[in-house]
Structure formats: structure tokens, C-alpha cells
ROGUNU-674156 format. One record per atom (N, C-alpha, C): residue in three letters; x, y, z. Coordinates in steps of 0.1 Angstrom, whole numbers, padded with zeros to 4 digits, always signed. Each point is the difference from the previous one (the first is absolute). Example, Ala and Ser with C-alpha at 12.3 -4.5 7.8 and 13.67 -1.06 7.14 Angstrom:
// ROGUNU-674156
ALA+0132-0057+0078/ALA-0009+0012+0000/ALA+0009+0012+0000/SER-0004+0011-0007/SER+0009+0011+0000/SER-0008+0011+0008/
//
This chain:
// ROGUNU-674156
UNK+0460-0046+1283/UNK+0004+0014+0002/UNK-0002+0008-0013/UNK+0003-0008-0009/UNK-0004+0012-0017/UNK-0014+0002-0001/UNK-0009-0013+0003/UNK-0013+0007+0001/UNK-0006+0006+0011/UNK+0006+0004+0013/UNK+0003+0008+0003/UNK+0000+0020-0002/UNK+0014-0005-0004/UNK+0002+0014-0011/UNK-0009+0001-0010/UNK-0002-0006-0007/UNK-0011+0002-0011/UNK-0015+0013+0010/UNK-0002-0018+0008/UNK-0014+0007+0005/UNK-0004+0014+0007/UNK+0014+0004+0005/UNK+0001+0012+0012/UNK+0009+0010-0010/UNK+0000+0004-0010/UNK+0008+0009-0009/UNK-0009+0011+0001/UNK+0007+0014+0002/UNK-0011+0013+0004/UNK+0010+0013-0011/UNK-0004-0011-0014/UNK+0006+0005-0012/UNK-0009+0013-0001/UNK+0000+0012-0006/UNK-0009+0005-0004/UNK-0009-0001-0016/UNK+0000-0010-0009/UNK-0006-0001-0005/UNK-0020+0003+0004/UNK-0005-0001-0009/UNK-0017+0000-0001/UNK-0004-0008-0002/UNK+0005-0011-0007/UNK-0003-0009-0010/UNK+0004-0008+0003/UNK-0005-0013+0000/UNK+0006-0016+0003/UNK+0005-0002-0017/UNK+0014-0005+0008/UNK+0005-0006-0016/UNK-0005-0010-0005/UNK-0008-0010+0004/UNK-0008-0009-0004/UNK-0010+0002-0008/UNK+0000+0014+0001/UNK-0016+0004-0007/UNK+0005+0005-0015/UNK-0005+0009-0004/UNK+0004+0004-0011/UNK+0005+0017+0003/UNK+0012+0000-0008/UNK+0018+0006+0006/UNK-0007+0018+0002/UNK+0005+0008+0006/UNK-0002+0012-0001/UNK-0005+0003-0011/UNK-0004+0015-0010/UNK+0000+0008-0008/UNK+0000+0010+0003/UNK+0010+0003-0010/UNK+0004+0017-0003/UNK+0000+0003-0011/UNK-0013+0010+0002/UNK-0001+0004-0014/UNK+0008+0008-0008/UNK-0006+0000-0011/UNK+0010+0006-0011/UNK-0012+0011-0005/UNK+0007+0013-0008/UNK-0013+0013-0003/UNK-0009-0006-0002/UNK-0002-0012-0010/UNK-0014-0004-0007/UNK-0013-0008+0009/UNK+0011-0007+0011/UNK-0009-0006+0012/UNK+0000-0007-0004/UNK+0015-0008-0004/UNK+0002-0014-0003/UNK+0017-0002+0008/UNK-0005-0011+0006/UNK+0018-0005+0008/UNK+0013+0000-0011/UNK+0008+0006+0003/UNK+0008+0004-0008/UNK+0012-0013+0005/UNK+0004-0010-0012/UNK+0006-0015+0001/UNK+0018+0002+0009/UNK-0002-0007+0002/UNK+0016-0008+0006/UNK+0011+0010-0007/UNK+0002+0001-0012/UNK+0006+0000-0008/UNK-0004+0017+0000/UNK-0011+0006-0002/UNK+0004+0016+0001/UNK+0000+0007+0010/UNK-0001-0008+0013/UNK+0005+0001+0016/UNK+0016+0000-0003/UNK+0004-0012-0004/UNK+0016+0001+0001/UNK+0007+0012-0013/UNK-0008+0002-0006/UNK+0007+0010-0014/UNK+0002+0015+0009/UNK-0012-0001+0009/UNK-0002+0015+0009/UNK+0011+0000+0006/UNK+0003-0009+0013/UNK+0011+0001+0004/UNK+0016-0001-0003/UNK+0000-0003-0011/UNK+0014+0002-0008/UNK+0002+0008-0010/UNK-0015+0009+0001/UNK+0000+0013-0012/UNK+0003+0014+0016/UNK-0003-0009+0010/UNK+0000+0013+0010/UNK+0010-0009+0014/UNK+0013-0004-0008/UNK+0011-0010+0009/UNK+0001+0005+0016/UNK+0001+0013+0000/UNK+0002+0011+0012/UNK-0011+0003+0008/UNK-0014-0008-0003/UNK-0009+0006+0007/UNK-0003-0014+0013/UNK-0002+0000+0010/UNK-0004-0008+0010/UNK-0011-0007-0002/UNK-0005+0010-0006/UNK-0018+0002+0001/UNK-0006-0013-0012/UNK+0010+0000-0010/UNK-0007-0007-0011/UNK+0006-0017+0002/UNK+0015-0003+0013/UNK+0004-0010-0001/UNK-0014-0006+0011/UNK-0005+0010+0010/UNK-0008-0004+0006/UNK-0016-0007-0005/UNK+0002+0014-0007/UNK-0017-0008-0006/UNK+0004-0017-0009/UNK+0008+0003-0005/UNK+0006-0017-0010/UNK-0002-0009+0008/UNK+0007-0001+0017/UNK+0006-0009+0008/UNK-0015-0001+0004/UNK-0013+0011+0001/UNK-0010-0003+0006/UNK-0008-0010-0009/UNK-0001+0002-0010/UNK-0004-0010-0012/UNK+0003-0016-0002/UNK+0018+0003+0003/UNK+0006-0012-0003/UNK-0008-0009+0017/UNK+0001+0006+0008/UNK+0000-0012+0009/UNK-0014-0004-0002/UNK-0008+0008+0003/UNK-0019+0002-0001/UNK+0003-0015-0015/UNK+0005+0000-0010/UNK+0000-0012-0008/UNK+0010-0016+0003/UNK+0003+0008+0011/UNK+0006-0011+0008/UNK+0016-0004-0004/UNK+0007+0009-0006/UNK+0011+0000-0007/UNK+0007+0007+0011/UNK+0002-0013+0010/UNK+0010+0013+0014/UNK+0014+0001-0003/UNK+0007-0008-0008/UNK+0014+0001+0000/UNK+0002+0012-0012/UNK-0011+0001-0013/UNK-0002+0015-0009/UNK-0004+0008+0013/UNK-0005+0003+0006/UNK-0007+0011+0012/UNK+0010+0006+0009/UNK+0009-0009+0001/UNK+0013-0002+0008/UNK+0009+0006-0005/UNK+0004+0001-0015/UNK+0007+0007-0005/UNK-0007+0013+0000/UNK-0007+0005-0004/UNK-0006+0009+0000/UNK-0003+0012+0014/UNK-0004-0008+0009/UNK+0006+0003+0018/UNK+0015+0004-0001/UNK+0005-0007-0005/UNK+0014+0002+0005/UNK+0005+0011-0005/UNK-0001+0003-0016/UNK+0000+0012-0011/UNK-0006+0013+0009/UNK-0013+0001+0004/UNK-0007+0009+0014/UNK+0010+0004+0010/UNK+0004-0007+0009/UNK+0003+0002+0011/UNK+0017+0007-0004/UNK+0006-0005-0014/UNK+0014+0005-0003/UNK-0006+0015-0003/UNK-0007+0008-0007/UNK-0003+0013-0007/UNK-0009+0004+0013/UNK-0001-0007+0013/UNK-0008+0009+0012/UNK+0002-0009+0009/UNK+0015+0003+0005/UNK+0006-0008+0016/UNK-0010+0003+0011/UNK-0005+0012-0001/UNK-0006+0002+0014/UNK-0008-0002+0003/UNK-0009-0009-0016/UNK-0015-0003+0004/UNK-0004-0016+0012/UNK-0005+0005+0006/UNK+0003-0011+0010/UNK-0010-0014-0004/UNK-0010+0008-0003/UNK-0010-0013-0007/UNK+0002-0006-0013/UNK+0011+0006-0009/UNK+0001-0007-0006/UNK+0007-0014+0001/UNK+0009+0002+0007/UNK+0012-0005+0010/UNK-0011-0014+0003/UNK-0009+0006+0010/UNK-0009-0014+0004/UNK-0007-0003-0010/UNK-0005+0002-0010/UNK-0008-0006-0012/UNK+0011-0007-0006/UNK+0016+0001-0003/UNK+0008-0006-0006/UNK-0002-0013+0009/UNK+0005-0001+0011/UNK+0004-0008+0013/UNK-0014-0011-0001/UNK-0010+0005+0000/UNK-0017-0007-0006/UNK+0005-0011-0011/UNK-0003+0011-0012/UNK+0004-0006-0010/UNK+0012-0013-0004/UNK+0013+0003+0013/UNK+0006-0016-0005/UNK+0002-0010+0008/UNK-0016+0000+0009/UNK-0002-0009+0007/UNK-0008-0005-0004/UNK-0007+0006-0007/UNK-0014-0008-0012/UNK+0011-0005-0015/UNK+0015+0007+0000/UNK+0006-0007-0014/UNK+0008-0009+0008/UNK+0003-0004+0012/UNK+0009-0014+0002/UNK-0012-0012+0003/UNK-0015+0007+0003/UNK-0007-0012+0005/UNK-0005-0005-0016/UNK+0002+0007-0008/UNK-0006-0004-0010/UNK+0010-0010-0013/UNK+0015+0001+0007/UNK+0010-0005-0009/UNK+0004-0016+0004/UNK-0005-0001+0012/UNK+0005-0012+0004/UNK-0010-0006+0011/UNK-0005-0013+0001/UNK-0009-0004+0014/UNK+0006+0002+0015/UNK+0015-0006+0001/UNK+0006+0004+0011/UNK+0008+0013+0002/UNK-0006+0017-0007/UNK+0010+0008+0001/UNK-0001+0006+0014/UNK+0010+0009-0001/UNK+0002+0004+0017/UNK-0010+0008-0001/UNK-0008-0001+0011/UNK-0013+0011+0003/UNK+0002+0019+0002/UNK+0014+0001+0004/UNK+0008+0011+0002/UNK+0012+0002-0007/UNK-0002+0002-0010/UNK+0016+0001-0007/UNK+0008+0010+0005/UNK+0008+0000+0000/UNK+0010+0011+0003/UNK+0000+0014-0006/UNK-0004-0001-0013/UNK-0003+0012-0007/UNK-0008+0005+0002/UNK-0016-0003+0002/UNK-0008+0002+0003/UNK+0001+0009+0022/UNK+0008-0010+0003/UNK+0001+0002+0014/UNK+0007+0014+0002/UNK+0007+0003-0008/UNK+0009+0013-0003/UNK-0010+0011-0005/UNK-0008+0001-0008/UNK-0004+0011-0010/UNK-0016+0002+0016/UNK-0004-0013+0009/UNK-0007+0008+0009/UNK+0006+0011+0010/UNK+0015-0009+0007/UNK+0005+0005+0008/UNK+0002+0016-0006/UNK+0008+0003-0013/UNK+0002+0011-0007/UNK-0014+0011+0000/UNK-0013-0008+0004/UNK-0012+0008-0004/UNK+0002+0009+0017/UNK+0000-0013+0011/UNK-0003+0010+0010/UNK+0011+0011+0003/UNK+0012-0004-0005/UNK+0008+0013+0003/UNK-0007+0016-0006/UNK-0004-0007-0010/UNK-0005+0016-0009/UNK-0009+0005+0012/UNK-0011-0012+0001/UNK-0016+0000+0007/UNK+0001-0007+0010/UNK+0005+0001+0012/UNK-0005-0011+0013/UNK-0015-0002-0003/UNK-0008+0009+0001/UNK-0017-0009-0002/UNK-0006-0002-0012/UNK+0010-0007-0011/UNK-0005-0002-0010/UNK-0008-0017+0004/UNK-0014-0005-0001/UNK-0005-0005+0008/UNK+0006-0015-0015/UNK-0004-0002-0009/UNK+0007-0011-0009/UNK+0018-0003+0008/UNK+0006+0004+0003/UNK+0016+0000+0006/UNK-0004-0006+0011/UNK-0005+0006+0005/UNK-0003-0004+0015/UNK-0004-0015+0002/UNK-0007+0004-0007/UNK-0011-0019+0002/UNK+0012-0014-0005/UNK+0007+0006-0011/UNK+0004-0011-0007/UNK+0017-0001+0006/UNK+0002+0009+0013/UNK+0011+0000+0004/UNK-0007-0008+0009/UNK-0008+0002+0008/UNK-0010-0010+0015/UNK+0000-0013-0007/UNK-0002-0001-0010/UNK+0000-0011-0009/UNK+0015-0016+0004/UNK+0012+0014-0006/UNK+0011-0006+0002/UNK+0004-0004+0014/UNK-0006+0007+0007/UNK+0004-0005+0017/UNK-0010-0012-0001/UNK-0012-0002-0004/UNK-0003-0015+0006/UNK+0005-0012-0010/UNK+0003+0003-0008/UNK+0011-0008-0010/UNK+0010-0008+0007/UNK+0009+0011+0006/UNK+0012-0002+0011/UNK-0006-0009+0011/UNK-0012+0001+0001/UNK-0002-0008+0011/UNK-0003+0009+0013/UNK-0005+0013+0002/UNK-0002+0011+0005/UNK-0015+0006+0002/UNK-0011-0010-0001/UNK-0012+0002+0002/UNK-0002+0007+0008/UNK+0000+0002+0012/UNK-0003+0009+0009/UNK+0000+0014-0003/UNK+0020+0001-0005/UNK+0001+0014-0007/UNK-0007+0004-0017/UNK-0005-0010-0003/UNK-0007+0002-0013/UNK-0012+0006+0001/UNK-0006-0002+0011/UNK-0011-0003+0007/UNK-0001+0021+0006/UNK+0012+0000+0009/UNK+0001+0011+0001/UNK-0002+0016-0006/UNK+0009-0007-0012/UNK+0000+0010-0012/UNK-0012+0002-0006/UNK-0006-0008-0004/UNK-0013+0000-0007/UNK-0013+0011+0015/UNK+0000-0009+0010/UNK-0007+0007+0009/UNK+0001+0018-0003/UNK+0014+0005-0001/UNK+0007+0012+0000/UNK-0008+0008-0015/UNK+0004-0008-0008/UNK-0003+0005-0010/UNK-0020+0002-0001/UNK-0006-0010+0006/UNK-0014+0001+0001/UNK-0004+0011+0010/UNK+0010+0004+0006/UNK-0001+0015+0010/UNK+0000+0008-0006/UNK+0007+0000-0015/UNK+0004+0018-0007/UNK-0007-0001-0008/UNK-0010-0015-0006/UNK-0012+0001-0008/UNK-0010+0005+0001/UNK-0003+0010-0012/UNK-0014+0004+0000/UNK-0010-0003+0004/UNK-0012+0001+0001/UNK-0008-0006+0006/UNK-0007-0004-0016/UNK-0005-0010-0005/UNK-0005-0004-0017/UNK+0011-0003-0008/UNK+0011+0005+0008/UNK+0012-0001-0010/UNK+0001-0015-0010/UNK+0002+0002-0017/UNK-0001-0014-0007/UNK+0004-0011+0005/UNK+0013+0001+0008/UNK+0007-0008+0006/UNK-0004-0007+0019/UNK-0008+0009+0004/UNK+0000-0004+0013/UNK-0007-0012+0003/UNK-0012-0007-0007/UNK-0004-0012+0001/UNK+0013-0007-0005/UNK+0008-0003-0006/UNK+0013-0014-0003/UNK+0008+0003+0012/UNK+0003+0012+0003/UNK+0009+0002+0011/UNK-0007-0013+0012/UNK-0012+0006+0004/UNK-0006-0005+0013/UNK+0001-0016-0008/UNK-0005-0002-0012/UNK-0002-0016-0005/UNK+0014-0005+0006/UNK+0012+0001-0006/UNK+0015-0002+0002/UNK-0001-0003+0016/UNK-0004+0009+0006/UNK+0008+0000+0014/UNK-0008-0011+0011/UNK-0016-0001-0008/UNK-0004-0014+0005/UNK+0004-0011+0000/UNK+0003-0002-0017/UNK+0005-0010-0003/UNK+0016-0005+0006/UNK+0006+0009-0001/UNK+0017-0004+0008/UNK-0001-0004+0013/UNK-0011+0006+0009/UNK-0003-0006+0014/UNK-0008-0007+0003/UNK-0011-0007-0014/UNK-0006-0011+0003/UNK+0013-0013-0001/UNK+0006-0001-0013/UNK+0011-0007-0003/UNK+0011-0002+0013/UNK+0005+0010+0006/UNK+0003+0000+0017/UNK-0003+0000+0011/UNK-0008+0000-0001/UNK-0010+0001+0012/UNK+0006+0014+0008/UNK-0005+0010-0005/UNK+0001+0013+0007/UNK-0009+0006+0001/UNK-0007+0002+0009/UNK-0011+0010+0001/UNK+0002+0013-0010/UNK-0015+0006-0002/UNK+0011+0011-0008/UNK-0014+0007-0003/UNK-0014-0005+0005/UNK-0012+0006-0002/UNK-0002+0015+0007/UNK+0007+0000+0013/UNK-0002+0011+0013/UNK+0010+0011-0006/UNK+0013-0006-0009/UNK+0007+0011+0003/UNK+0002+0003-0017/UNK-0014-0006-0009/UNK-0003+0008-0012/UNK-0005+0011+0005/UNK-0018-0007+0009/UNK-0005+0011+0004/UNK+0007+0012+0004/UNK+0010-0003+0008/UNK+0008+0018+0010/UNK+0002+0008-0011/UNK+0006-0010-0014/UNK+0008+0008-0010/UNK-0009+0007-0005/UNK-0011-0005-0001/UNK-0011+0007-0008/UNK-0007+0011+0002/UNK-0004-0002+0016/UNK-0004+0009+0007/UNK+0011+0013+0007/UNK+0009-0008-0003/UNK+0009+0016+0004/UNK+0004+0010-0011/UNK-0009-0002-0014/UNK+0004+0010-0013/UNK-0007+0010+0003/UNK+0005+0013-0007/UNK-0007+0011-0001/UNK-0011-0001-0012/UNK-0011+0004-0001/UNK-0003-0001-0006/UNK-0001+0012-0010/UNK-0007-0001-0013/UNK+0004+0009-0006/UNK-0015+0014+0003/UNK+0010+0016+0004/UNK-0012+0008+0002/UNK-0012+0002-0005/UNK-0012+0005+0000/UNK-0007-0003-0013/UNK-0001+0015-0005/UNK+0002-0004-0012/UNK+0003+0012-0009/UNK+0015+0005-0002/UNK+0006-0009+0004/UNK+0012+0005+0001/UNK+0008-0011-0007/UNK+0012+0002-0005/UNK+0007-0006-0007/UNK+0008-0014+0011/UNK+0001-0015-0006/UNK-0001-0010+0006/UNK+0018-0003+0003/UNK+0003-0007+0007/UNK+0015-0004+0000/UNK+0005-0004-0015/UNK+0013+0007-0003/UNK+0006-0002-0011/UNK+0004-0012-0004/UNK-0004-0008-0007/UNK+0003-0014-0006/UNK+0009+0003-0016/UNK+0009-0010-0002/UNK+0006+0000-0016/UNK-0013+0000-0006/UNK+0001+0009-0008/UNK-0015+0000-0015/UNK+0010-0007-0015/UNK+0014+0001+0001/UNK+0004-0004-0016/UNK+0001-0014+0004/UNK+0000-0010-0013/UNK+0000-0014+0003/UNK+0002-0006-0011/UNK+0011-0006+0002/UNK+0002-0008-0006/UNK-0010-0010+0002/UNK+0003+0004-0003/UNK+0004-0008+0003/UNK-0009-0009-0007/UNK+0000-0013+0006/UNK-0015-0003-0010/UNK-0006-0011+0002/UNK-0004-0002+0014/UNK-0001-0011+0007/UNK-0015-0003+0002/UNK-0006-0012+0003/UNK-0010+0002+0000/UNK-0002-0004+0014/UNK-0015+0006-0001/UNK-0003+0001+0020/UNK-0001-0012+0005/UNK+0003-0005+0007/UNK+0000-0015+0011/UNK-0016-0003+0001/UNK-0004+0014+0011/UNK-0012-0001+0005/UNK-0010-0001-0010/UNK+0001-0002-0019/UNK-0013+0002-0007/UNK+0003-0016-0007/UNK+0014-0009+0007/UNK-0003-0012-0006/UNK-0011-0012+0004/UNK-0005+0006+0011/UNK-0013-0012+0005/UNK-0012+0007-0003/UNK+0002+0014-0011/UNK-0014+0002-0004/UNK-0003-0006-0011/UNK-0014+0007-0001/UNK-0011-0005-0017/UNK+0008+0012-0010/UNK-0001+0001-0008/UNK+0002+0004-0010/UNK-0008+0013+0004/UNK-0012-0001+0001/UNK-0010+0017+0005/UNK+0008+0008+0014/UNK-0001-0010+0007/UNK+0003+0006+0010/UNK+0017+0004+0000/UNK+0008-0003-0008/UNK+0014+0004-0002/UNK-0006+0013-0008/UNK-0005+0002-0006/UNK-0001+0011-0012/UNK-0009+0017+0007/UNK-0007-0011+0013/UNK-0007+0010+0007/UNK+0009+0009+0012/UNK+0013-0011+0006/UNK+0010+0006+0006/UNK+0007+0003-0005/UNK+0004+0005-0015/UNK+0006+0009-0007/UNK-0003+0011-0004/UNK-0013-0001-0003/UNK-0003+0011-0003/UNK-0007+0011+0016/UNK+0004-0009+0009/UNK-0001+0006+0013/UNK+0012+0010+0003/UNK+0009-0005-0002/UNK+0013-0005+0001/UNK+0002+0025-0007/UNK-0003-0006-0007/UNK+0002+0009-0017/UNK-0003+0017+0012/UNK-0013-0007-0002/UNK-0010+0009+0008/UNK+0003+0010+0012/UNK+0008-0009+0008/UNK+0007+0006+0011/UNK+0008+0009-0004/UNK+0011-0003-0008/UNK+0013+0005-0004/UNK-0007+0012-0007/UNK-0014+0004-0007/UNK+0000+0010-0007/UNK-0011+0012+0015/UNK-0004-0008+0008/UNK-0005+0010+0007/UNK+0010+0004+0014/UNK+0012-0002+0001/UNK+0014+0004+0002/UNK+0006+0010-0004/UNK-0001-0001-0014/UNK+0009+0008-0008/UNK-0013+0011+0002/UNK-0013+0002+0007/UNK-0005+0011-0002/UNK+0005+0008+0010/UNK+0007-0007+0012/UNK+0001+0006+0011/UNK+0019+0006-0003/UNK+0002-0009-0006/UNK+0017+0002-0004/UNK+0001+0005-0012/UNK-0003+0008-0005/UNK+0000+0003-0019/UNK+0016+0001-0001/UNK+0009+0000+0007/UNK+0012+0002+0002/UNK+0012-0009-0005/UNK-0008-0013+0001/UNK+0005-0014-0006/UNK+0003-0002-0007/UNK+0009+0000-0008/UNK+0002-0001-0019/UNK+0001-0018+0000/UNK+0009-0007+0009/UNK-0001-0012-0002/UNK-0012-0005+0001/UNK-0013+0003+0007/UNK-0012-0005+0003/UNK-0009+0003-0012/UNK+0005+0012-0004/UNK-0006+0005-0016/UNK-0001-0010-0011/UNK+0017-0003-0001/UNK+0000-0012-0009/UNK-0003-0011+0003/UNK+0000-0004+0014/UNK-0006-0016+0002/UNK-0015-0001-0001/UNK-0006+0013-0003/UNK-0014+0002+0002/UNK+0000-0006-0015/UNK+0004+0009-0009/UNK-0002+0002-0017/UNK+0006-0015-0004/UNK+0009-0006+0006/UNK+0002-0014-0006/UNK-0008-0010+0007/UNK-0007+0004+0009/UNK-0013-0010+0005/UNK-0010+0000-0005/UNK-0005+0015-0005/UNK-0011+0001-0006/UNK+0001-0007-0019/UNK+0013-0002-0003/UNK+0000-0007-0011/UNK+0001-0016+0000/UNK+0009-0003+0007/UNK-0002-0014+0002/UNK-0015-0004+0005/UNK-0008+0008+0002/UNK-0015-0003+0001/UNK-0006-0001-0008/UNK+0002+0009-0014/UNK-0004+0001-0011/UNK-0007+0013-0002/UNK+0002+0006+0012/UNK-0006+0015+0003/UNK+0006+0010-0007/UNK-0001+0003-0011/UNK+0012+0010-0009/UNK-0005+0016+0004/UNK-0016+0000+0000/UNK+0000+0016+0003/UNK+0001+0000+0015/UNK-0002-0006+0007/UNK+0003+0002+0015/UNK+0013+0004+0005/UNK+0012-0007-0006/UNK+0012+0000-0008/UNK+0006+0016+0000/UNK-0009+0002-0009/UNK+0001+0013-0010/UNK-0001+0011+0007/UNK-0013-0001+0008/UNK-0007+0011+0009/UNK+0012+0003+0014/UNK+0006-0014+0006/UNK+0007-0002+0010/UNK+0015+0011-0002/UNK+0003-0005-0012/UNK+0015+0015-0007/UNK-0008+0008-0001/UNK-0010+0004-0003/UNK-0008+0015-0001/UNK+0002+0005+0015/UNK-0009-0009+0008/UNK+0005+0007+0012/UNK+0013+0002+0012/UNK+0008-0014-0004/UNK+0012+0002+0000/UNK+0007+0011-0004/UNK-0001+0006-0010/UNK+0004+0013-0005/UNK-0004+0014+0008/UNK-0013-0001-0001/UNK-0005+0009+0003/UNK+0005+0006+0015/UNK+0003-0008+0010/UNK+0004-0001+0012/UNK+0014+0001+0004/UNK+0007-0004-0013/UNK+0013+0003-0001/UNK+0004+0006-0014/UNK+0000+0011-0001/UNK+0001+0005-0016/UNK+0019+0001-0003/UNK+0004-0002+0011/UNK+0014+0004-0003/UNK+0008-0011-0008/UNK-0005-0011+0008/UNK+0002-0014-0006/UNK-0010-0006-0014/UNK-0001+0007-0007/UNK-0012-0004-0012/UNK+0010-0007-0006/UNK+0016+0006-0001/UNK+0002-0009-0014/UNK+0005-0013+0006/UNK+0003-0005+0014/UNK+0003-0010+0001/UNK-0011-0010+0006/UNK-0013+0006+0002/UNK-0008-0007+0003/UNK-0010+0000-0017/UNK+0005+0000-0010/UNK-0006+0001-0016/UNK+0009-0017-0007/UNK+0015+0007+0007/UNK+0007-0010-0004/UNK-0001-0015+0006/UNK-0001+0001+0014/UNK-0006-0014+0005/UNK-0010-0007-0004/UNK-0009+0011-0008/UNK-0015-0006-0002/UNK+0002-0007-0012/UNK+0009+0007-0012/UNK+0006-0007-0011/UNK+0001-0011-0001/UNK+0013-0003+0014/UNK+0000-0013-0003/UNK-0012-0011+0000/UNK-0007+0007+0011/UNK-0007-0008+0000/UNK-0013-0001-0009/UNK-0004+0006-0011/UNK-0002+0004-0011/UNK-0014+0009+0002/UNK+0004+0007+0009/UNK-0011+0010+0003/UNK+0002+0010-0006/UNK-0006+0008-0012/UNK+0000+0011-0002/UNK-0010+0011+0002/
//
């Protein structure tokens, strides 16, 4: 069941932690270390934003129980953020599997900071899954089975997550013997799709969180790099239909850096700005941290 979890995690990370760890750059277009990630956030104790980007680093280097604190520091300076809630809840299920061979697959902590996500967000889709999760734990396949179905209903259509969803819900009904092929398809086929030209179903854009994608661990190395930068791609021809997004802004500008894309980056707050001028100074300051100037 942990590998399991492992394999069916619809973290929002870009990046397989196996590979080599995020970057964020620093002004000069050099990754700015462990150590002046953590100076940021304790030179700016009050800010959400800077315990987030730390916790995004720390876990991406695989330091989930450092990432965990860091989540936790987040979610205290911004209760209502719901995803961070699930990115914490992520995070210390990758720090109990990593502390012990027999640890509990669901810790209680962890099981708390999801449930806490959906209050904020019923459709926060990371909550969701990893609560479906706990029902087949209990021994509740069917209803695990359910949930997931549900959740693959309010999924986008491409959405990063919807291939592990569908992976997951095979797997739980191969392992039981539950049918579960006919009534993916209904799920699938009963979404709306997104209008064209028009702006797509609202998904969480902030993320912790910092997980890496399920569905890019049975790739090549190209082909993971090619559905990232797919990935990327989407998210910025969105925001042409949504200029409205400030969270999509920054998840644009810290994608285009961990790419190594610094003027793409650059140009992304340019037009981020431009589209929202009212918000310059907090969409200047996000970029900071992430050492966009």
C-alpha cells in the first residue's frame, strides 16, 4: 500500500525527485542554496510565500521532515490556504515513509492537515485522492474506489493528475476484483469540457507543494522533460485566456525557472503585470523570491 501511495501521488510538483531537484533562480541565473532559501524565510518570518518556496526546495531535495516544517510554518501565517494544507498532508507522508520501513502509511497528522484542506476546498483534488486513499486503507475499496471515480468527474480533461487518478482506480479494482473500466469511462465522458477559447475549469495553480508526478515515473528522461514542458505550455496559454490569475502568473514564472528559462520567466511578470497593473508590486515581489528580477 506505500508503494501504492508513492505511485498514485497527484502532488503538484514538475519534477521527479529522482531527477535532479527543482531550480530557482537567483538574479544572476544561478540557484540560490538551501541556506539562502532558509535566510529568506526568516529575514521575511511573516511571509507565507517565502516558507513556501523553502518547503518547495526542501522536499524537491527530498528533506520531507525540513519541507514539513516549513508547510507547517505556511499553513500557520495562511490558515485558509487550502493547498497548502494538502501539500503539508503530502509532505508527511513522504516524512513517515521515509523514517521508518514499517511506518503508518497515513499518519494521523498528515490525515488531519488533508481533512483541514477540504474544509477550506471541498475540490481540492491532492485532499481528495489522499482522503479515497484512507478509505481503502480501512478496508473500504469500493468507497475508495468511489471517491476517486468522483474526483476523475471534476477533472479536467489533460489535467497533470488525471492519468494517476484513472492509474489508482485500476489498480485498487484489479487488486479486488472490481470492475471499474465502464464506470471510468462514464466518469470521463460525463466532463464538461473546456470551451474553446474560453477559460478552463478552475484547478489549485499554488503548490506546494512539491511532489513529483506519478504518471512521469515510467518515463525516459526526454519524454518526462517533453511532458513538462507540455505541462508549462498549457498553463501559459490559459493564462492568455485568464490574465486574471495572479496564482497562475506565479506558477507560470516559477516553472519557467525551474526550466532554466530565466527570460521566459522575465517576459511571463512582464506580462503578468501588464494585465494586472494594480498588482505589480505583489506580483515583483513573488518574482523576487523566486529571483526574477
Amino acid at each position: 500500500m506505500a508503494a501504492l501511495l508513492a505511485a498514485g501521488s497527484i502532488g503538484y510538483n514538475v519534477m521527479d525527485a529522482s531527477e535532479s531537484a527543482p531550480e530557482i533562480a537567483a538574479g544572476d541565473g544561478q540557484a540560490p542554496t538551501l541556506d539562502e532559501l532558509r535566510a529568506a524565510a526568516e529575514a521575511n518570518p511573516d511571509d507565507p510565500g517565502a516558507w513556501e518556496t523553502l518547503a518547495f526546495a526542501l522536499f524537491s531535495r527530498e528533506d520531507y521532515a525540513g519541507a514539513a516544517e516549513a508547510y507547517t510554518r505556511a499553513t500557520e501565517l495562511d490558515p485558509d490556504a487550502a493547498v497548502l494544507f494538502s501539500a503539508l498532508g503530502e509532505t508527511l507522508l513522504y516524512a513517515a515513509d521515509a523514517s521508518a520501513v514499517d511506518a503508518d502509511p497515513m499518519p494521523e497528522e498528515a490525515l488531519a492537515a488533508f481533512r483541514r484542506a477540504v474544509e477550506l476546498d471541498p475540490t481540492d483534488p491532492r485532499a481528495r485522492y489522499f482522503l479515497a486513499v484512507k478509505k481503502d486503507l480501512d478496508g473500504d475499496p469500493e468507497g475508495a474506489i468511489a471517491d476517486w471515480l468522483a474526483l476523475l468527474s471534476d477533472t479536467p480533461p489533460g489535467a497533470p493528475w488525471e492519468s494517476n487518478v484513472v492509474r489508482t482506480i485500476q489498480q485498487v479494482g484489479r487488486i479486488n476484483e472490481i470492475d471499474t473500466e465502464q464506470r471510468i469511462a462514464a466518469a470521463m465522458d460525463g466532463r464538461m469540457p473546456a470551451m474553446p477559447g474560453g477559460p478552463p475549469p478552475r484547478v489549485a495553480t499554488r503548490g506546494p507543494s512539491q511532489a513529483d508526478i506519478a504518471a512521469a515515473q515510467d518515463m525516459s528522461a526526454e519524454d518526462r522533460s517533453a511532458m513538462i514542458a507540455g505541462m508549462v505550455d498549457q498553463l501559459e496559454a490559459r493564462l492568455e485566456s485568464e490574465p486574471g490569475d495572479l496564482d497562475g502568473w506565479v506558477m507560470l514564472m516559477r516553472s519557467r525557472a525551474n526550466l532554466g528559462e530565466m527570460d521566459r520567466a522575465k517576459a511571463a511578470l512582464e506580462r503578468a503585470i501588464a494585465a494586472n497593473p494594480a498588482e505589480e508590486a505583489e506580483l515583483r515581489r513573488q518574482a523576487g523570491m523566486l529571483g526574477i528580477r
